[in-house]
C-alpha atoms as one frame of an Amber mdcrd trajectory, in Angstrom:
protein
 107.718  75.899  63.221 110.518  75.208  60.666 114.055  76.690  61.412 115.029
  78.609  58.575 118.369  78.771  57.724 119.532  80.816  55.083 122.557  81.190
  52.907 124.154  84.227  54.458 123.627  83.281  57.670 125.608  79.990  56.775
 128.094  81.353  55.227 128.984  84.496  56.337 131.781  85.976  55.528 131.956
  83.703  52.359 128.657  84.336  51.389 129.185  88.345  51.257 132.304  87.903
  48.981 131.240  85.579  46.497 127.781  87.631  46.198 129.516  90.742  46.736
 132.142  90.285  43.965 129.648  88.880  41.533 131.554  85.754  41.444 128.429
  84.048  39.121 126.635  86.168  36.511 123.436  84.963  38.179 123.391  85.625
  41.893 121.130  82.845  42.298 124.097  80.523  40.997 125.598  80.410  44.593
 122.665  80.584  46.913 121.395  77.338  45.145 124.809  75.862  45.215 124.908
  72.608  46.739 127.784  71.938  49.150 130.017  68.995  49.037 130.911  68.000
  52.473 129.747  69.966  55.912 129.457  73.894  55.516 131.565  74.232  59.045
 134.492  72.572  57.519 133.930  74.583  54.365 133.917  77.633  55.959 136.995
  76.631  58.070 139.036  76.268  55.135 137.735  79.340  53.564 138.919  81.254
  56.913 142.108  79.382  56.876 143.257  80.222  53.277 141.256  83.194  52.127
 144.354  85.475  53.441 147.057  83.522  51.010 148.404  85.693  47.929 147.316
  82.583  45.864 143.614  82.603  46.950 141.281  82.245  44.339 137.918  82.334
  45.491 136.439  81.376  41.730 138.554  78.218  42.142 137.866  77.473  45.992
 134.055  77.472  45.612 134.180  75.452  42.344 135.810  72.962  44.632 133.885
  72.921  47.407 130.207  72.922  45.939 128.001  71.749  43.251 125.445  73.777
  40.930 122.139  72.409  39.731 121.440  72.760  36.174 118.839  75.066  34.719
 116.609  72.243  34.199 114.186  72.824  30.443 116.082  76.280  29.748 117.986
  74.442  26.363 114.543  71.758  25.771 113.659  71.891  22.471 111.816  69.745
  19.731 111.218  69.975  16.002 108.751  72.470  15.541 106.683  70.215  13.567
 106.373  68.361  16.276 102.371  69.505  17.451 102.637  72.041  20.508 100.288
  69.994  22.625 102.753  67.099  22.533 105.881  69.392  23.109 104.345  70.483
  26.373 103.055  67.469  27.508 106.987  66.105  26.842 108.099  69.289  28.795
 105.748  68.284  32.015 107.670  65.589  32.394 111.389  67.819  31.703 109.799
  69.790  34.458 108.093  67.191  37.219 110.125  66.608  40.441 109.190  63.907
  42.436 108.965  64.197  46.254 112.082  65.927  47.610 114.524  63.836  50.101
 116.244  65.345  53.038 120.005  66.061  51.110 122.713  68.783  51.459 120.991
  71.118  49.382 120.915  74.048  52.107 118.244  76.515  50.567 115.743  74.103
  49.246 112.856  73.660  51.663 111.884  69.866  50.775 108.468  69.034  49.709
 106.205  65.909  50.478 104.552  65.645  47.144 105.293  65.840  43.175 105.623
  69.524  41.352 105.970  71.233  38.792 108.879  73.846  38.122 108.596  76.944
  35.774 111.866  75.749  34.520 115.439  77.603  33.536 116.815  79.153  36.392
 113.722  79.000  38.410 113.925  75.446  39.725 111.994  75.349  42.617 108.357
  75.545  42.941 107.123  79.472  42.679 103.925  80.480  44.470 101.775  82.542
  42.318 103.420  80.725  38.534 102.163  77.696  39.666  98.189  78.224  39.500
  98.737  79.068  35.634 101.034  75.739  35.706  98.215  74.033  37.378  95.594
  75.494  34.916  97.915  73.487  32.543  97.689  70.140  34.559  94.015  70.628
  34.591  94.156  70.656  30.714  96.378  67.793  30.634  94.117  65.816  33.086
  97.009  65.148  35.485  94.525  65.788  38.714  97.401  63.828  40.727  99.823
  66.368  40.067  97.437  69.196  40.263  96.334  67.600  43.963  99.990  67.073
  44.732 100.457  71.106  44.390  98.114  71.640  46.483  98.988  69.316  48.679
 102.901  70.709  48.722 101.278  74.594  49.644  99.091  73.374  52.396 101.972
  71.659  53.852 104.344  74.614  53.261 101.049  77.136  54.699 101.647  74.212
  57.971 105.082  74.410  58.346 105.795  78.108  57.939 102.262  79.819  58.810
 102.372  80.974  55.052 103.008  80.574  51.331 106.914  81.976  50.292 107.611
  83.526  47.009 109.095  79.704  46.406 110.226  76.956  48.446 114.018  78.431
  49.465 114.927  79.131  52.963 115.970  82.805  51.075 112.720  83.356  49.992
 111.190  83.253  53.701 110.157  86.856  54.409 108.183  87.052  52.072 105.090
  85.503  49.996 103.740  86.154  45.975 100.238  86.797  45.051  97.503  84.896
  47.179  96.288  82.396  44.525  95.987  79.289  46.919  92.126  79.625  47.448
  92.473  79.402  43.391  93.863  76.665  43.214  91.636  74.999  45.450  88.677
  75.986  43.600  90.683  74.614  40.411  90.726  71.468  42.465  87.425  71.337
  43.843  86.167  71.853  40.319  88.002  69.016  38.621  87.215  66.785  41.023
  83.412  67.725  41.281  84.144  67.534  44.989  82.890  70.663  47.309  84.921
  68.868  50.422  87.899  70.405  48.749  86.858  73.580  50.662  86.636  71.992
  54.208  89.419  69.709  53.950  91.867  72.553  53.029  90.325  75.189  55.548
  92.411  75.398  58.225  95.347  76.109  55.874  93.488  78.565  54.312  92.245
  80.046  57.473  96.409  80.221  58.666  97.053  82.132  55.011  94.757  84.996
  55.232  95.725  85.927  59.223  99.669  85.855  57.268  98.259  88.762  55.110
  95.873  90.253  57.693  98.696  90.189  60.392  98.196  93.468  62.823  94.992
  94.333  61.512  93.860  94.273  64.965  96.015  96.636  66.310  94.884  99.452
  63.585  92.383 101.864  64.870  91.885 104.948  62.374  92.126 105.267  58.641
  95.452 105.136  57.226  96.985 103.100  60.099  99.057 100.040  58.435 101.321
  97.216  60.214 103.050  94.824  57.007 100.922  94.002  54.822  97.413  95.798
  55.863  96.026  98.884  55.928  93.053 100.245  58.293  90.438 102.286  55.772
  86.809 102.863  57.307  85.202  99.627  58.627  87.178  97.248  56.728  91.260
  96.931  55.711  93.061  97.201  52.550  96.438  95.149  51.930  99.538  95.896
  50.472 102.733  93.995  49.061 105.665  93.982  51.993 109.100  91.713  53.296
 109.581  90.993  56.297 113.096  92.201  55.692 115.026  94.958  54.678 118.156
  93.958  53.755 119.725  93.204  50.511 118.068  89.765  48.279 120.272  86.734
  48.996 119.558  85.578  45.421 119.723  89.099  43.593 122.985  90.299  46.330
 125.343  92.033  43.862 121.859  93.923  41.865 120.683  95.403  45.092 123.535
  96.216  46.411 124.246  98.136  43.276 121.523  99.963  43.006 121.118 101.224
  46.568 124.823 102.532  46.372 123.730 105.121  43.253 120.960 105.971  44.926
 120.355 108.376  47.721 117.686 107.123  49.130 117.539 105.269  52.402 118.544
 102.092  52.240 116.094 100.056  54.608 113.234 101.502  52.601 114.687 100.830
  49.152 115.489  97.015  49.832 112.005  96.489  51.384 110.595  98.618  48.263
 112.583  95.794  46.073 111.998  93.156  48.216 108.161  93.932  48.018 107.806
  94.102  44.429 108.941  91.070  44.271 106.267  89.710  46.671 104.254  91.350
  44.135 105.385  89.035  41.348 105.949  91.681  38.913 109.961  92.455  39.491
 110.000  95.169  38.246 107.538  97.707  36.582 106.844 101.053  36.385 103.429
 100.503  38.449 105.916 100.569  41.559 108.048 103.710  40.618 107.299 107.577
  41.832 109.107 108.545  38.663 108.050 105.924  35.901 111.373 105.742  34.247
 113.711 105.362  37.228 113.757 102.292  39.567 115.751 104.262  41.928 112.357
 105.675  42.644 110.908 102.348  43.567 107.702 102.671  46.140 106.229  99.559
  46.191 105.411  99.637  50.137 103.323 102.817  49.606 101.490 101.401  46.940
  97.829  99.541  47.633  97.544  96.972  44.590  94.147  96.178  43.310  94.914
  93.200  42.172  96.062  92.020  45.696  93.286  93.376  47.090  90.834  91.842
  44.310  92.538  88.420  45.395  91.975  88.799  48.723  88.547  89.672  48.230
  88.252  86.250  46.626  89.809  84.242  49.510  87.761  86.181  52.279  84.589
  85.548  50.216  85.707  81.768  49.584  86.557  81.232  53.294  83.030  82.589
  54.148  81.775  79.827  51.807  84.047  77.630  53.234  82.680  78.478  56.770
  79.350  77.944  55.951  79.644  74.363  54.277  81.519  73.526  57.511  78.435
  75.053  59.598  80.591  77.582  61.129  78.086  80.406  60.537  79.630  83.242
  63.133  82.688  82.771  61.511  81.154  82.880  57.737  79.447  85.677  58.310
  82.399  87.648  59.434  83.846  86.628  56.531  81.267  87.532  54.167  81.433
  91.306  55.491  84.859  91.677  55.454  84.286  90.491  51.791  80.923  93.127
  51.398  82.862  95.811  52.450  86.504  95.125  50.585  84.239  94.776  47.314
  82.651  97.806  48.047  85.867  99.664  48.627  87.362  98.305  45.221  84.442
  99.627  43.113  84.246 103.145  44.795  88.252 103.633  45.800  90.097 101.962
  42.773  88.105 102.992  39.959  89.522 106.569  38.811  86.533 107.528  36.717
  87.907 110.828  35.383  90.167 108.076  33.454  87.505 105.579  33.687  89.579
 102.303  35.074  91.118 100.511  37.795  94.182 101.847  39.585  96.209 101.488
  42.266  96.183 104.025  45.086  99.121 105.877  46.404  99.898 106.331  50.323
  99.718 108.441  52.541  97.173 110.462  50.685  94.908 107.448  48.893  95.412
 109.142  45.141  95.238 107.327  42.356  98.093 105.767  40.448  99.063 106.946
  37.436 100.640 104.097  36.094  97.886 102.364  34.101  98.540  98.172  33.714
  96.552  94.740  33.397  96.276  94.566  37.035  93.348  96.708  36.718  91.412
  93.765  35.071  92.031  91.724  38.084  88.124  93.311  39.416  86.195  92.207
  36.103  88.192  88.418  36.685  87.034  88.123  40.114  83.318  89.715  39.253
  83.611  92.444  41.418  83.762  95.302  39.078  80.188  97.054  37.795  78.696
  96.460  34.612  79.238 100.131  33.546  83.103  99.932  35.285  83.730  96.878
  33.119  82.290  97.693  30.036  84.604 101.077  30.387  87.379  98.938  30.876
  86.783  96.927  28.029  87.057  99.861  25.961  90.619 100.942  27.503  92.057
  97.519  26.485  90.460  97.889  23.436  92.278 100.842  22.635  95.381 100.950
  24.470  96.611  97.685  25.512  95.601  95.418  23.077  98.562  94.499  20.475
  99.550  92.545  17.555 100.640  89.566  19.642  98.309  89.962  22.930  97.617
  92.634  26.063 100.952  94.572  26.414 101.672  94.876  30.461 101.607  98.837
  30.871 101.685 101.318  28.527 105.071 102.689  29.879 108.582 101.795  27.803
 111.448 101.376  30.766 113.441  98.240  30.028 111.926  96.278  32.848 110.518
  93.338  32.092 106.756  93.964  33.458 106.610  96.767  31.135 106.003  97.552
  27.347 106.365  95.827  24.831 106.270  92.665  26.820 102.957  89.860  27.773
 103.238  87.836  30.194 100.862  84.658  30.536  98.975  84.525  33.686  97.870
  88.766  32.693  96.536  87.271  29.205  94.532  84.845  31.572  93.664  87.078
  34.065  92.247  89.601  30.575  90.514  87.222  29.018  88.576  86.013  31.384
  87.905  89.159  32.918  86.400  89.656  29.423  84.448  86.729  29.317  82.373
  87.494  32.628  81.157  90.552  31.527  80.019  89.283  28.088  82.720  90.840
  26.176  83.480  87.458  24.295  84.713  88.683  20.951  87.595  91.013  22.738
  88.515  88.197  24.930  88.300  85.538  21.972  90.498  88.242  19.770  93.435
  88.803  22.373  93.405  85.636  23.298  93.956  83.890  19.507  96.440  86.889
  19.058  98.567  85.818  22.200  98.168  81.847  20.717  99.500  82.869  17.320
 102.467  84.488  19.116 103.647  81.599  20.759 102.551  79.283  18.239 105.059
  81.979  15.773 108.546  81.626  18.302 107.740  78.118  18.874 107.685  77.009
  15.186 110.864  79.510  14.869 112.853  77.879  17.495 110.688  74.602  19.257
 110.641  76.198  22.511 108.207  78.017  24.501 109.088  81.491  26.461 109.015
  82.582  30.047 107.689  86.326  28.658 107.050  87.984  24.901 107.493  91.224
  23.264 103.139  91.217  22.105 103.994  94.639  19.638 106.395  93.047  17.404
 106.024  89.431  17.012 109.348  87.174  16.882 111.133  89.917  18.586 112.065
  88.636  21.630 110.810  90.219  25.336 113.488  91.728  27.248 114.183  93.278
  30.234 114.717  91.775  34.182 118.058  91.174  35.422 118.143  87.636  33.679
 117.786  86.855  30.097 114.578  85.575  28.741 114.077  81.614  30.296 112.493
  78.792  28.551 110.316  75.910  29.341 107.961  76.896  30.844 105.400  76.760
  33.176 102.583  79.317  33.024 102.851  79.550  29.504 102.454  75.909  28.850
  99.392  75.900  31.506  97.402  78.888  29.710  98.635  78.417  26.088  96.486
  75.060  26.580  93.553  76.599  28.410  93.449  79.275  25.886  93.286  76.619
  22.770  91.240  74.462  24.139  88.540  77.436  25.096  89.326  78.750  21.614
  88.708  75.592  19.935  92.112  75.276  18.383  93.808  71.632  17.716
């Protein structure tokens, strides 16, 4: 199994001060940082001259390591220039070819071309990069859409799972389980059902990562990580495998557990969790919606987690079965029957008629109302009657000028109102589609197109996140300003035109 060495466990001392002092604006500045000769030796000097009067630690780790640019965070063309063509140019801003053993201490190298989201996200990111992909796919690159798959299966191989990205920081912890996605995306393109059997075993080694303990669970309620024991099947839930303070977010967590009176140990799993999640932050993971001191995430059961995992337990009994395994597929296919089953009757809060997320200890309903809720109408497993209801809830509540608006609640964080994000507008309009709603889905989708289509004729760049109530107004929120380039909005702004019709 790969050693995984991480930043502050390198640097010690070091690490703590430059984090802790918020040497960089961007925590992530440092843990990125290349070093120019041996860390031992840095560190030695750094012991031997930290104590002088005329220390300056700005200075001393300017000298001693490099930074990486924010690669596609300034690209931009002439507007006129067709979109299509400014995001095929910006697959190429954003390509890295195969990764080389160097100094770069955090990076975990992979074997094959990627794709980055771009800006300050310059690694390859787990759950982004199936709405990148969707974009490859649309572009016709299968080599680089193979290649991604190729770089998870070998990260699933080295590590036993898929991290949050490929940094030794990011270790404890994964993102959203899209990698049986993406191998359907594969299989697809390539007409080829082998897909499924050649990448088996790596998807086999993913879902025991997220059904970890299950075993050891014997009445409802009981949870070790990431699962949860309820009746004759499990539910699963976001987690970290630590609970310590984010190497690449030191100085923000730090911060906010020392205003808070919470326990700490819960409150930087709670963080560290919602970012497994993908959506850091939101109000879906708060006790009191306005207040990220109040963050929960642990003792929240997502259904859109648990709508994905449906999907890779049903497409690993599939697997199975093409592989003539049919003990095994059959396991499968129950633990899918049964997760289904509990999505439709536990989920769905019919006195509000739509998909929430349910609350622990107790199993109550959420009442922080989002777009994960579509995630049961994308994977088919929602009713007729509990999608059609649905329908009419994004109809009349989330459905904006400039696309689906995240949550209804206004907080400043970034997966809130008034901001879209582009793998939810995916996620919504096809959810749409499979249940015959075509018009809705055709209607948020052209009104997400024209908002991108709007700030990229403004300013020849295309947007990590939008504001979808007033168009032009850029999204804000997160603890980073808004990043360009970039990947999942590329990926579905060209799905969505090309299902839409539009040149």
């Amino acid at each position: 199994m790969y050693k995984i060495e991480t930043p502050d466990k390198i640097y010690g001392r070091l690490f703590e001060e430059v984090q802790g002092k918020r040497l960089f604006k961007d925590s992530k500045q440092f843990v990125d940082a290349i070093p120019k000769s041996e860390p031992a030796t840095i560190l030695a000097s750094y012991e031997a001259s930290c104590q002088r009067d005329d220390f300056d630690l700005k200075n001393f780790v300017v000298t001693h390591f490099d930074f990486p640019e924010q690669e596609g965070s300034s690209y931009s063309e002439d507007a006129k220039k067709p979109v299509r063509e400014h995001i095929e140019s910006l697959w190429d801003v954003l390509s890295r070819q195969a990764d080389s053993v160097s100094s770069d201490i955090s990076l975990i190298p992979l074997p094959k071309p990627y794709i980055v989201p771009g800006g300050r996200f310059r690694e390859i990111y787990y759950w982004d990069s199936y709405f990148t992909m969707l974009g490859q796919a649309a572009s016709g690159r299968i080599d680089m859409l193979e290649s991604m798959v190729e770089n998870f299966a070998y990260l699933i191989d080295k590590l036993g799972f898929i991290p949050n990205g490929n940094r030794s920081y990011f270790c404890s912890r994964s993102q959203p389980p899209f990698f049986a996605l993406m191998i359907k995306l594969l299989a697809d393109k390539k007409d080829d059902p082998s897909v499924y059997i050649k990448y088996l075993t790596q998807l086999e080694k993913e879902y025991a990562f997220w059904m970890d303990g299950c075993d050891s669970l014997e009445k409802d309620g009981d949870s070790c990580r990431r699962v949860i024991k309820v009746g004759e099947g499990f539910l699963n839930r976001y987690w970290d495998d630590s609970d310590k303070p984010r190497q690449e977010s030191y100085f923000e967590d730090l911060e906010l557990v020392n205003i808070s009176a919470r326990n700490p140990d819960k409150m930087y799993r709670d963080i560290r969790a919602a970012c497994e999640s993908g959506w850091d932050f939101t109000s879906r993971w708060f006790s009191n919606y306005k207040n990220i001191e109040s963050i929960r995430t642990s003792d929240i059961v997502p259904v859109d987690l648990n709508s994905l995992l449906y999907f890779v337990e049903d497409t690993l009994a599939q697997a199975y079965k093409m592989s003539g395994d049919l003990i095994l597929s059959q396991k499968l296919s129950k633990r899918a029957t049964i997760r289904r089953k509990n999505i439709q009757e536990l989920f769905f809060d019919s006195s509000i008629n739509f998909f929430c997320d349910i609350v622990l200890p107790d199993f109550k309903h959420s009442s922080a109302l989002s777009l994960a809720s579509i995630f049961p109408l994308f994977f088919r497993i929602a009713s007729s009657e509990q999608a059609a209801l649905c329908s009419e809830k994004l109809e009349k509540f989330f459905l904006k000028s400039g696309g689906w608006v995240t949550t209804l609640n206004y907080t400043g964080q970034q997966w809130d109102a008034p901001n879209g994000w582009a793998p939810l507008q995916w996620i919504v309009y096809r959810g749409l589609c499979n249940y015959g709603f075509d018009k809705q889905a055709q209607e948020g989708a052209k009104r997400w197109v024209d908002n991108n289509l709007y700030v990229y004729n403004k300013t020849g760049q295309l947007a990590e996140k939008y504001n979808v109530e007033e168009i032009g107004v850029s999204a804000e929120g997160g603890e980073y300003v808004v990043q360009h380039g970039f990947g999942w909005t590329n990926g579905v702004l060209l799905q969505m035109m090309n299902e839409l019709g539009l040149d």
